[in-house]
C-alpha positions in Angstrom: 0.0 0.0 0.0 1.1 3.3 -1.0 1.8 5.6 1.5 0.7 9.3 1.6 3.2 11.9 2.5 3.7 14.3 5.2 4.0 18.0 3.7 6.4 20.1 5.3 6.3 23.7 4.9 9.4 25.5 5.1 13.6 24.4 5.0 14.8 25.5 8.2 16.3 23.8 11.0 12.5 22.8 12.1 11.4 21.8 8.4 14.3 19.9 7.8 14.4 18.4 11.0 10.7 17.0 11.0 11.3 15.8 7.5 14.1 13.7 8.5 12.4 12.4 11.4 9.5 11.3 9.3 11.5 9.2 7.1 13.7 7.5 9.3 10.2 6.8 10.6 9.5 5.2 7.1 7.0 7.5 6.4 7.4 9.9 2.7 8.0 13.6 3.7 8.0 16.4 0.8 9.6 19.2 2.7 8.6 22.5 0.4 11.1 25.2 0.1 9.6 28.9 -1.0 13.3 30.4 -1.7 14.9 30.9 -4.6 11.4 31.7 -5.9 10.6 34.1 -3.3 13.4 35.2 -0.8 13.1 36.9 2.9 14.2 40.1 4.5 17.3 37.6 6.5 18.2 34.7 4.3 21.2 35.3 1.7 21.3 32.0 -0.1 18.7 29.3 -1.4 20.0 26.5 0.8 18.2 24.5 3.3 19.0 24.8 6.9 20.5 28.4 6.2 21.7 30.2 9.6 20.7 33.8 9.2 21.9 35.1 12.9 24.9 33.6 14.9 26.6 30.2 13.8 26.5 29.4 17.9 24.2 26.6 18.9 25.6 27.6 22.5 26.6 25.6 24.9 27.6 22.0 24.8 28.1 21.3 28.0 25.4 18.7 28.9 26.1 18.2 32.5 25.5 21.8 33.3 23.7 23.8 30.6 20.1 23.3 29.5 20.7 23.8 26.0 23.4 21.2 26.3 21.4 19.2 27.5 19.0 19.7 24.7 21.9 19.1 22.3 22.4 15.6 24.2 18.8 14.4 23.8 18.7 15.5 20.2 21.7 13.4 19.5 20.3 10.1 21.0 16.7 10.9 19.5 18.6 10.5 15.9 18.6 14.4 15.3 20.2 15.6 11.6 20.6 19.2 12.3 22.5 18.2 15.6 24.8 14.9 13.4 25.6 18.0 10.9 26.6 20.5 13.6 28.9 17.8 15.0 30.0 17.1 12.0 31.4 20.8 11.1 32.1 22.3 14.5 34.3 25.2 14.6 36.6 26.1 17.8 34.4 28.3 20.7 35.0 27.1 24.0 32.5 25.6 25.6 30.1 26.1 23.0 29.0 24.3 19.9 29.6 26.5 16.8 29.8 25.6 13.4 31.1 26.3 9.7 27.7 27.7 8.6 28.0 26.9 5.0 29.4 23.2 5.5 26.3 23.2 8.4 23.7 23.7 5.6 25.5 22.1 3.0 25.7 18.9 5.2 22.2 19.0 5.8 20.8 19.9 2.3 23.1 16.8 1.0 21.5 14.6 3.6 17.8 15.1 3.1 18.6 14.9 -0.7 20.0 11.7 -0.6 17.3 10.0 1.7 14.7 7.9 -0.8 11.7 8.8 1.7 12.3 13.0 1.4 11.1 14.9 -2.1 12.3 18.6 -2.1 9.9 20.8 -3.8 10.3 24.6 -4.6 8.1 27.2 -4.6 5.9 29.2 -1.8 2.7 27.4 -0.7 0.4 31.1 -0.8 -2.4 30.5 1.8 -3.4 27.3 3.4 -1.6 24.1 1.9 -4.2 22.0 -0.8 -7.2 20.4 1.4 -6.1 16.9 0.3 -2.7 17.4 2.4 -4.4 15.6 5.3 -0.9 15.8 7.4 1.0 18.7 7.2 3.6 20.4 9.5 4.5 24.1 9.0 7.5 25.5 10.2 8.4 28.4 7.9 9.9 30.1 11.3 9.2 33.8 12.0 10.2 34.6 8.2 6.7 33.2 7.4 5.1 34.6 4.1 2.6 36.9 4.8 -0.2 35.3 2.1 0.3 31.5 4.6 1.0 33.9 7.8 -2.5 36.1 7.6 -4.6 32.5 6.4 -3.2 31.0 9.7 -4.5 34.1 12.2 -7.3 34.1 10.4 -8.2 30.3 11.0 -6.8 30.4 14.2 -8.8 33.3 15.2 -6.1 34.6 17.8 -3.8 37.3 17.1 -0.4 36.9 16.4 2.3 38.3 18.8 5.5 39.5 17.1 9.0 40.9 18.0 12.2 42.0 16.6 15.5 39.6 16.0 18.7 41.4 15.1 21.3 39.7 13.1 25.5 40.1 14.2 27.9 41.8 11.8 30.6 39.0 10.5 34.2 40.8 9.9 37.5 39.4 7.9 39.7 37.3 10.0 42.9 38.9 8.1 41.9 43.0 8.6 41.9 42.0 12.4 44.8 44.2 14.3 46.7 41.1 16.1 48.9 43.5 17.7 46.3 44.9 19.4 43.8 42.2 19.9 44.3 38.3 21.4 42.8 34.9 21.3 41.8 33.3 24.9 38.3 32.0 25.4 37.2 33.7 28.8 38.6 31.4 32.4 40.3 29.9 29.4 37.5 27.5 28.9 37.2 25.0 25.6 40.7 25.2 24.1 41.7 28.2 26.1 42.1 30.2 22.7 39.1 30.2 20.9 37.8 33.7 21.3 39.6 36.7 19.9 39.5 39.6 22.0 39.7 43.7 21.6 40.2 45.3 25.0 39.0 48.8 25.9 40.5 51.5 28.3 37.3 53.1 30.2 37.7 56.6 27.9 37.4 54.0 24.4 34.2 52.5 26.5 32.5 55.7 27.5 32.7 57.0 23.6 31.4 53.7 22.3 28.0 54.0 24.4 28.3 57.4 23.2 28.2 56.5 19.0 25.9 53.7 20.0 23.1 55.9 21.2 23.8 58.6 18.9 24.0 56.7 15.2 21.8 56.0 13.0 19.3 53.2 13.2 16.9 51.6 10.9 13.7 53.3 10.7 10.9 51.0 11.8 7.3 51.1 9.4 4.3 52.2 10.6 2.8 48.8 11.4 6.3 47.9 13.5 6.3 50.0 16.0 5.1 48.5 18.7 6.6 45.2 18.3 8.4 44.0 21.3 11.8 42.7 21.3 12.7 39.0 22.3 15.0 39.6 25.4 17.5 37.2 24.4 18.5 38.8 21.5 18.0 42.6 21.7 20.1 44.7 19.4 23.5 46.1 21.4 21.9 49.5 21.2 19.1 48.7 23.1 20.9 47.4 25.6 23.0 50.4 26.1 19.8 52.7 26.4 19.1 50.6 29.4 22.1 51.8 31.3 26.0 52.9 30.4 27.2 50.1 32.1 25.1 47.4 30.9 26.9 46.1 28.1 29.9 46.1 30.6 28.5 43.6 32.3 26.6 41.9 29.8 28.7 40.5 26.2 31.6 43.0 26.8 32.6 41.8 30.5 36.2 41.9 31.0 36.4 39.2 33.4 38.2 35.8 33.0 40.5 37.4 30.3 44.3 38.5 30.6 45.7 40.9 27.7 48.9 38.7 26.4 50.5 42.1 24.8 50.1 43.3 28.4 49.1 41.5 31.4 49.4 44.1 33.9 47.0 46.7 32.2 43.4 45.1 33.0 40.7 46.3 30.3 37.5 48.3 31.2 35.4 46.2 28.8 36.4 43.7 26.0 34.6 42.6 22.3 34.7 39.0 21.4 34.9 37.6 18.3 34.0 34.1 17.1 35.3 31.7 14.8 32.3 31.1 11.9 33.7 28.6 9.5 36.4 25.9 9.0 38.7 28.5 7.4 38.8 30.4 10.4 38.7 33.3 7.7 35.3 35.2 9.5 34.6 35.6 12.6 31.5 37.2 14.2 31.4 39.8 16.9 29.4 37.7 20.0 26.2 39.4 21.3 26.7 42.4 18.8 23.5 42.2 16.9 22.3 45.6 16.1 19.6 47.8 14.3 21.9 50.7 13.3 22.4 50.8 10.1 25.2 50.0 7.8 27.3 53.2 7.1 26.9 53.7 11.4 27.8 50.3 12.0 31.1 50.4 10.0 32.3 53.9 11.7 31.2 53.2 15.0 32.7 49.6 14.8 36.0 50.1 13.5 36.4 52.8 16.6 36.7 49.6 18.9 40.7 48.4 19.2 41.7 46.4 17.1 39.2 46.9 14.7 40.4 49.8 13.2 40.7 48.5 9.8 37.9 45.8 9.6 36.2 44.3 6.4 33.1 43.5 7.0 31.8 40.3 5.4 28.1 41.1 6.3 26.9 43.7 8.5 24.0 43.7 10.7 20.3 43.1 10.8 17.0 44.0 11.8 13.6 41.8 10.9 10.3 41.4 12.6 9.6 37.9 14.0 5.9 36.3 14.4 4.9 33.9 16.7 1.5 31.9 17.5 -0.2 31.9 20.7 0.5 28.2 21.0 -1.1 27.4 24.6 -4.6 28.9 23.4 -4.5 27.8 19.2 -2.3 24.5 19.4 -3.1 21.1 21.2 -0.6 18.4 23.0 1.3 17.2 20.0 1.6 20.9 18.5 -1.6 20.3 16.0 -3.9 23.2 15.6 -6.8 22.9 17.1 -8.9 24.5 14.7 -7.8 22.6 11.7 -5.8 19.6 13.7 -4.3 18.4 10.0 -2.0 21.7 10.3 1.1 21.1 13.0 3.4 23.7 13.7 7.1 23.8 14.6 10.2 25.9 15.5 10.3 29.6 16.3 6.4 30.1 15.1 5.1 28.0 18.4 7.2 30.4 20.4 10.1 28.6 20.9 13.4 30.5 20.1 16.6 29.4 19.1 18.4 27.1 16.5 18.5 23.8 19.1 15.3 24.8 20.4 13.6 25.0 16.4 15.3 22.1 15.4 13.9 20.1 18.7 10.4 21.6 18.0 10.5 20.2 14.5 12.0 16.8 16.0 8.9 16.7 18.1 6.3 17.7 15.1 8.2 15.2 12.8 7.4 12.3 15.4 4.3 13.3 16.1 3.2 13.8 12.4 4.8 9.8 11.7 2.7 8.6 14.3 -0.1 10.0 13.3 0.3 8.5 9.8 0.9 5.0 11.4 -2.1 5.0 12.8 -1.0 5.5 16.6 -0.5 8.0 19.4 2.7 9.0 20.2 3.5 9.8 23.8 4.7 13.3 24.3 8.3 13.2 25.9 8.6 13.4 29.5 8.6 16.7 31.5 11.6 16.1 32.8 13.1 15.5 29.9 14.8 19.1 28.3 12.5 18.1 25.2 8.8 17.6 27.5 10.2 20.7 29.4 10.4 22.8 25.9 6.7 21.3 25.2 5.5 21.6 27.8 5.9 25.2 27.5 4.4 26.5 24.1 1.6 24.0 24.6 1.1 24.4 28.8 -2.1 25.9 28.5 -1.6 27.0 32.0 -1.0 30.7 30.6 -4.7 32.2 31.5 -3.9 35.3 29.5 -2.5 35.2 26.3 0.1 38.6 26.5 1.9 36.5 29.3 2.8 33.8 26.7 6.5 35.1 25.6 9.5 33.2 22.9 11.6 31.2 25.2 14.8 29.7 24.8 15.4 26.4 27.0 16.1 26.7 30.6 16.1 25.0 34.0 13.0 27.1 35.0 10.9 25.1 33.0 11.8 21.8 34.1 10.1 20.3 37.4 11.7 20.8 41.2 13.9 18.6 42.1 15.1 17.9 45.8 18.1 19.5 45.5 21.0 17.8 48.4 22.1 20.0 50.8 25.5 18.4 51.2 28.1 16.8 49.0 29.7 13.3 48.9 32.6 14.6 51.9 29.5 16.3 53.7 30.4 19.4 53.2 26.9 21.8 53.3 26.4 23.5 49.9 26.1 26.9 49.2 25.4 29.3 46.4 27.0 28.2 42.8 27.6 24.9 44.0 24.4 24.2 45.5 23.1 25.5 41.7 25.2 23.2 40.1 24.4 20.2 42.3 20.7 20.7 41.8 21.1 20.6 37.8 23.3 18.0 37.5 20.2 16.1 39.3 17.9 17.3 36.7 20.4 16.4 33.7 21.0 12.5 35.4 17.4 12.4 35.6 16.2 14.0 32.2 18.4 11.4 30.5 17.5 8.7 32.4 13.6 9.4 31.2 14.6 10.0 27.8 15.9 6.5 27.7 12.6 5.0 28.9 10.6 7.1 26.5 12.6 6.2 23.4 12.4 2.5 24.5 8.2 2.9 24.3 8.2 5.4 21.6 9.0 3.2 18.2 
């Protein structure tokens, strides 16, 4: 017996995700691209699984870190997008970066070889064709507005939206080396993985100067009140909020020590970050901004080291969308009003590569099950996956302006008695206490993954 496909709409992390997870289910998946035939305001290229901000998936440290955590479960749930990232890692300390090209490249060349996954391009305008009886749409926050306004108006809630700003990426060779130095921060990762550009307090004061003063992208009408994600608010922003808060923010000079002169200690520091196997571009960490070009290449090259930067891209500014998944989306992210339609990545209010790409590892199963003709149980709560679930579709949010783009974190996962000594009996305090309680909820989040993927197949 032949068997249908799932359509899934949009070539993301999410999209491409699901679609892999549907076929190593053994079920068809036509993942349907919109670009080259009709582009966005971020993406640059036509491949799948472009990355449009930073080439971080942060950290990897599973023991410690929820997103690492997240990055474990993925890889023992089969995940492509986090085989690929492995796969073409670049150095960053503690975190898990990648080559962004290889990344998609990797990806794209994956999906096109599996016999169960048909690329097709071209937008899908509106609601997909009624006879698509199992669809999953994750065309991200980038969503077309023809498929974006069908959606509100079946869902019948209104959309909340925010602002994501994109990083400028600089040459690796118009760096100043004299001036600038490579040490990841407390030396973590390789110790060197981080190149850094140090600031007297006088270079400081004048860069939150030309940061609140230059000139930044005019925002239309209908943008205005769009509220940013806090996660990712454009370095201006931040610096409206206070002089010193970039200081103690992406720009902290702590954990560092200037090799051209250890005994001078700088007032505030810029990172950079390797973004592909060359090591040929870097990115400037937490530096993504709304000013616009001609002020981002003055104000930038006034930081040390930087004088004489080329700028591969500069940086961004585009509106995000995102549903009001506890009120229009059930348990197993289906819309309620038309359950056929199941959503993944950043439109259920998720944000984040890892956090997309596990959204559309959850839609993908879901969507297979469906199509076998069973019930898949969601993943536990405990679990950094159930946690991330649990979340866009908790229904627990009474009013829907309190439902807000979150990125994983140990606030969503459920208490756990936390000991109040350690193995010599020594009583735990502070940071230690804080790292004993979530090495608890890691042991335990994996141990419940196992015993879901055992009953999940």
């Amino acid at each position: 017996m032949t068997i249908k496909p799932i359509h899934i709409i949009g070539g993301g992390l999410a999209g491409c995700e699901a679609a892999w997870q549907c076929a190593g289910a053994g079920i068809p998946a036509t993942l349907h691209e919109m670009r080259p035939e009709r582009s966005t305001d971020a993406h640059v290229t036509d491949k799948l699984a472009e990355l449009v901000c930073s080439n971080s998936f942060r950290s990897d440290d599973h023991e410690n870190n929820a997103v690492g955590l997240l990055h474990e479960e993925m890889r023992r749930t089969g995940s492509l997008i986090m085989s690929c990232a492995d796969q073409h890692k670049v150095p960053a300390g503690g975190a898990l970066a990648v080559d962004r090209e290889a990344f998609a490249d990797a990806v794209g060349a994956a999906l096109i070889a599996h016999p169960l996954v048909t690329i097709e391009r071209g937008e899908i305008a509106g609601l997909p064709p009624s006879d698509w009886d199992n669809v999953i749409i994750a065309t991200g926050p980038l969503t077309s507005p023809a498929l974006s306004q069908a959606i509100l108006d079946l869902s019948g809630e209104d959309a909340l939206a925010f602002f994501d700003a994109i990083a400028p990426i600089l040459h690796r060779d118009s760096i100043d080396m004299d001036t600038a130095w490579f040490q990841s921060r407390y030396d973590k990762g390789d110790g060197a993985d981080y190149i850094n550009c140090p600031m007297d307090k006088a270079q400081y004061e004048a860069f939150i100067d030309a940061l609140l003063s230059g000139d930044k992208t005019i925002f239309k009408n209908w943008e205005q009140n769009t509220p940013y994600f806090e996660g990712c608010l454009p370095i201006e922003v931040m610096a409206m909020r206070g002089r010193e808060t970039l200081r103690y923010g992406q720009m902290k000079p702590v954990g560092l020590t200037n090799e051209h002169d250890p005994t001078v200690k700088a007032y505030a520091i810029v990172q950079l970050r390797q973004d592909n196997a060359l090591a040929t571009l870097y990115n400037m960490v937490g530096f993504q901004t709304k000013l616009k070009y001609g002020a981002q290449q003055d104000i930038f090259r006034t930081i040390p080291g930087l004088e004489n930067a080329e700028f591969a891209r500069l940086g961004g500014i585009h509106r995000n969308t995102f549903l009001n998944s506890p009120i229009v989306l059930d348990q197993t992210l289906s819309l309620k009003a038309q359950p056929r339609l199941r959503f993944a990545g950043q439109m259920t209010g998720v944000e984040g590569y890892v956090e997309s790409a596990a959204c559309g590892l959850l839609a993908g199963r879901f969507a297979a099950a469906e199509r076998q003709g069973h019930c898949l149980d969601r993943p536990p709560a405990t679990t950094a996956l159930g946690a991330l679930l649990s979340h866009i579709t908790g229904g627990h949010l009474a009013h829907k302006k309190s439902f807000q783009p979150m990125n994983i974190n140990f606030g969503l996962f459920p208490p756990i008695e936390t000991p109040t000594r350690d193995e010599n009996g020594k009583k735990l305090r502070g940071k230690d206490k804080t790292r004993a309680r979530r090495r608890l909820i890691t042991v335990r989040a994996l141990d419940d993954l196992g015993k879901w993927t055992l009953t999940s197949h």
